[in-house]
GUTI-778656 format. One record per residue (C-alpha): x, y, z. Coordinates in steps of 0.02 Angstrom, whole numbers, padded with zeros to 5 digits, always signed. Each point is the difference from the previous one (the first is absolute). Layout:
BEGIN
XYZ...
This chain:
BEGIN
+05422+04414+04372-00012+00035+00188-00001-00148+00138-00153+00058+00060-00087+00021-00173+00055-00192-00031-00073-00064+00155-00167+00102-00014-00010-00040-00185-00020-00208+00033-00166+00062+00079-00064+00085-00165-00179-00058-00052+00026-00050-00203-00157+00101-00048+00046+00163-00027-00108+00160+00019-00062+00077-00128-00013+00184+00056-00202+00091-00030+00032+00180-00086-00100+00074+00122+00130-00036+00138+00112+00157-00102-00150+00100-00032+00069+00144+00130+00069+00025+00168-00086-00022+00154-00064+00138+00155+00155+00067+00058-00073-00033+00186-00022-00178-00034+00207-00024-00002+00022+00125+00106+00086+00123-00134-00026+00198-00016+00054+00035-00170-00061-00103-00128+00158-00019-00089+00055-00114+00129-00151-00121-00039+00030-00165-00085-00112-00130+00024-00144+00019-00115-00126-00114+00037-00082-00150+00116-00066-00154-00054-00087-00134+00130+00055-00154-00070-00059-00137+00146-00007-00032+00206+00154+00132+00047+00078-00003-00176+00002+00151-00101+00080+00087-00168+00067+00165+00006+00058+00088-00155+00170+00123+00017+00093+00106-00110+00154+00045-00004+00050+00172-00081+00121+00018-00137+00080+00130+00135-00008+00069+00178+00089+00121+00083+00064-00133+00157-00042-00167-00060+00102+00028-00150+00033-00112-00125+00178-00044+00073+00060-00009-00161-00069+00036-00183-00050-00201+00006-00029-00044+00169-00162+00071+00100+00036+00009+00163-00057-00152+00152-00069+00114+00103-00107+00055-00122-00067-00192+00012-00006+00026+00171-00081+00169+00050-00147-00083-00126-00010-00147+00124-00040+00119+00148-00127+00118-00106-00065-00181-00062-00021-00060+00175-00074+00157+00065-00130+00004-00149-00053-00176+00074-00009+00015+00184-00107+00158-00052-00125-00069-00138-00013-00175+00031+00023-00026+00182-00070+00169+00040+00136+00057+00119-00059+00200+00036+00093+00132-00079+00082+00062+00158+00087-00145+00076+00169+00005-00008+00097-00163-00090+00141-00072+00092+00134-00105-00094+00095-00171+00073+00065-00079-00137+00044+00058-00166+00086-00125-00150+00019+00011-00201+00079-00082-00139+00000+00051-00163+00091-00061-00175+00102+00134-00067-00084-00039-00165-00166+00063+00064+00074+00167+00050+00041+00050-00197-00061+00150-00057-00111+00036-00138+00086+00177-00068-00098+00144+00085-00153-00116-00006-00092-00059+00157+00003-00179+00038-00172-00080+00091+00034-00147+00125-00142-00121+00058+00028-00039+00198-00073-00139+00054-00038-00009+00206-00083-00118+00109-00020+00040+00191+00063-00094+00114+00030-00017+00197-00180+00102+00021-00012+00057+00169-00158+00092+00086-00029+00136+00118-00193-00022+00043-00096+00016-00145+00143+00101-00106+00185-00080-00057+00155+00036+00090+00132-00072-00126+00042-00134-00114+00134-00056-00131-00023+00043-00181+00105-00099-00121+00019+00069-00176+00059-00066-00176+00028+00121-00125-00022-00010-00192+00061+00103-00142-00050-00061-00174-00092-00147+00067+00182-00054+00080+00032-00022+00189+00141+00121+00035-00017+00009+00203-00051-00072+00160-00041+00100+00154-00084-00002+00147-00031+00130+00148-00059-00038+00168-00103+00146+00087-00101+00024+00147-00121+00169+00005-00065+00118+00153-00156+00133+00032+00076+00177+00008-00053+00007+00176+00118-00158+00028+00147+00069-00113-00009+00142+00123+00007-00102+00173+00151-00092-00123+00090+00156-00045-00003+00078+00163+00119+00164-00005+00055-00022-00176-00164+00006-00064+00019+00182-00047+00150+00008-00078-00029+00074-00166+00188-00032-00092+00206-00058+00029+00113+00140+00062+00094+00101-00123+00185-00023+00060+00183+00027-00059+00027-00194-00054+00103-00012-00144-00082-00096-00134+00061-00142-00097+00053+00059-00192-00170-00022-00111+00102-00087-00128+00060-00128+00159-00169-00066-00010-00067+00029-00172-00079+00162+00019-00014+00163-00091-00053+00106+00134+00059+00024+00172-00185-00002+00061-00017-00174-00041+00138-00058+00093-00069-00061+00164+00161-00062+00104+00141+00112+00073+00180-00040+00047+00027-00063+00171+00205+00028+00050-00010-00096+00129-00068-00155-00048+00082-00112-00137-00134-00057-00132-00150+00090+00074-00084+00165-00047-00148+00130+00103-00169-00031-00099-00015+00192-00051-00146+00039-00101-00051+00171-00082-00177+00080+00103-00044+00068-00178+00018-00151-00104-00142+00001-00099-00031-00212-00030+00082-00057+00195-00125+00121+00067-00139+00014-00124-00101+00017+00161+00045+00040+00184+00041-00157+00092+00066-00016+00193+00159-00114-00018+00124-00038-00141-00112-00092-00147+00020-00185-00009+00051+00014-00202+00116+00167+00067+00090-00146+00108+00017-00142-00129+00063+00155-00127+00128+00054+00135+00038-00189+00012+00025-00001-00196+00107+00137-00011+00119-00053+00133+00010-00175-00071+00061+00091-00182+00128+00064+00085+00063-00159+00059-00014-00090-00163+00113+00160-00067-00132+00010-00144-00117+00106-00002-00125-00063-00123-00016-00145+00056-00146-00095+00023-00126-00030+00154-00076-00155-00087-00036-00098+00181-00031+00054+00187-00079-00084+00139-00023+00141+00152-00052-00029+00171-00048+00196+00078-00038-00019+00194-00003+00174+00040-00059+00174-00063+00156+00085-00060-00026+00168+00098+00038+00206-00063+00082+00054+00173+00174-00117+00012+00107-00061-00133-00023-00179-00081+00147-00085-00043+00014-00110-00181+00108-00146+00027+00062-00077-00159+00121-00163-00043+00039-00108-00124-00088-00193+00051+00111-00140-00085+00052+00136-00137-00015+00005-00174-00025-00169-00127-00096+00005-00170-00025+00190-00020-00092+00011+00164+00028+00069+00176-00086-00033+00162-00005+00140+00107-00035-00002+00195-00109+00151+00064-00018+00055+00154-00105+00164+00060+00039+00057+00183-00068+00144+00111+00016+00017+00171+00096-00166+00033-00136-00112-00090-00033-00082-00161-00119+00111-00107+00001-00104-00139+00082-00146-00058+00030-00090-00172+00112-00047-00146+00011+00058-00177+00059-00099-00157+00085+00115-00113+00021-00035-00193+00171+00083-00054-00011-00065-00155-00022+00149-00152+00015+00117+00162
């Protein structure tokens, strides 16, 4: 069990959810999580539960061309947490009635999650009740310009994760003013990088690797993701995705850890800056304190242009890897 699961898990209420059936009925509008192709839809459903607390219902399918599972028993983390973001989305659109065309901006991005809860059923989905409760509200006249959501996630009526995302949210006429020059670029540069090994990283296929050797830097790789990848750009998008950086963050800290399966059971992620198409972005990767009990603390760093992108560690379970 993770450091960060422990110290969440003190703050667990002792009734547990009991999930409504309805919450799994089906999948939600694509547009509402901000998704083309409804195969990469997974929250299912929106419950009001109380002032700024709500229920969201998720499932998790028995198998998915990028979000795995890792392994025949393991689903994979960021499974867990690409249904926080749709989750969040589905809220700041229904229940706080943030319009369909602002654009989301993330700060802050943590998870935990027990390795236990990531078992998989066979082929067989698994559904996942998300609790959230907002947070931090903030205003921007009569509309909402951010807040934090914190989540708890159940499986079988058993917590199995704490999150929490901290977001902030613009007009498209203010994305624009944000964006400036960049605002039209469509997707990264196709260049002659030479990719890390899929099997490096626990990959079968090359497009799914998203980092690149860098010869000149010890323990950091270019971000290099494929224009065509059908889940990373499910729709077109300006700037490197947010879950395209914390993957390219993932992958580099595998190599690190020398195991490829391992584990992204905990991350806490600070992003300051868009990660941009037109110069390369640097992943910085160490060991912090190294390895005791089957886990690994990695240090990531994402750099472009002399700045901090993004920011965060990862605890790695190497155990069964």
């Amino acid at each position: 069990m993770t450091a960060m699961i422990n110290q969440w898990n003190g703050r667990l209420s002792q009734d547990l959810p009991k999930a409504e059936p309805a919450l799994f009925t089906q999948t939600v509008p694509r547009h509402l999580v901000h998704r083309t192709a409804g195969s990469e839809v997974f929250v299912t459903g929106l419950r009001v539960t109380g002032h700024n607390t709500f229920e969201v219902g998720a499932r998790w399918p028995g198998s998915h061309s990028f979000y795995g599972p890792i392994t025949r028993d393991s689903h994979d983390p960021m499974l867990l947490v690409e249904c926080l973001r749709q989750a969040g989305l589905l809220i700041a659109h229904v229940a706080f009635e943030v319009p369909i065309d602002f654009m989301f901006i993330t700060h802050e991005k943590r998870f935990a999650v027990l390795p236990a809860g990531l078992r998989t059923a066979g082929t067989q989905p698994v559904d996942i009740l998300i609790n959230v409760t907002a947070h931090d509200i903030r205003r921007r006249g009569r509309g909402f310009a951010g807040m934090l959501f914190e989540y708890r996630c159940f499986r079988d009526g058993m917590p199995i994760a704490r999150a929490a995302i901290r977001w902030s949210c613009v007009s498209a006429a203010g994305y624009a003013r944000l964006r400036g020059e960049h605002l039209n670029a469509t997707s990264p540069p196709v260049t002659g990088c030479r990719m890390v090994t899929p099997e490096l990283v626990g990959r079968r296929h090359r497009r799914d690797v998203v980092i690149a050797h860098e010869p000149e830097r010890r323990r950091a790789w270019r971000v290099r993701l494929d224009p065509d990848h059908p889940v990373i750009f499910d729709h077109s998008v300006d700037h490197v995705p947010g879950m395209a950086a914390v993957e390219a963050a993932r992958q580099a800290a595998l190599i690190v850890v020398g195991r490829p399966h391992a584990l992204p059971v905990a991350g806490d992620f600070s992003l300051h800056r868009y990660v941009e198409f037109d110069e390369p972005c640097l992943v910085h990767a160490n060991l912090d304190d190294g390895i005791e009990g089957g886990l690994a603390v990695v240090r990531v760093v994402l750099e472009q242009g002399g700045h901090t992108a993004a920011e965060g560690t990862l605890e790695m379970l190497l155990s069964g890897a």
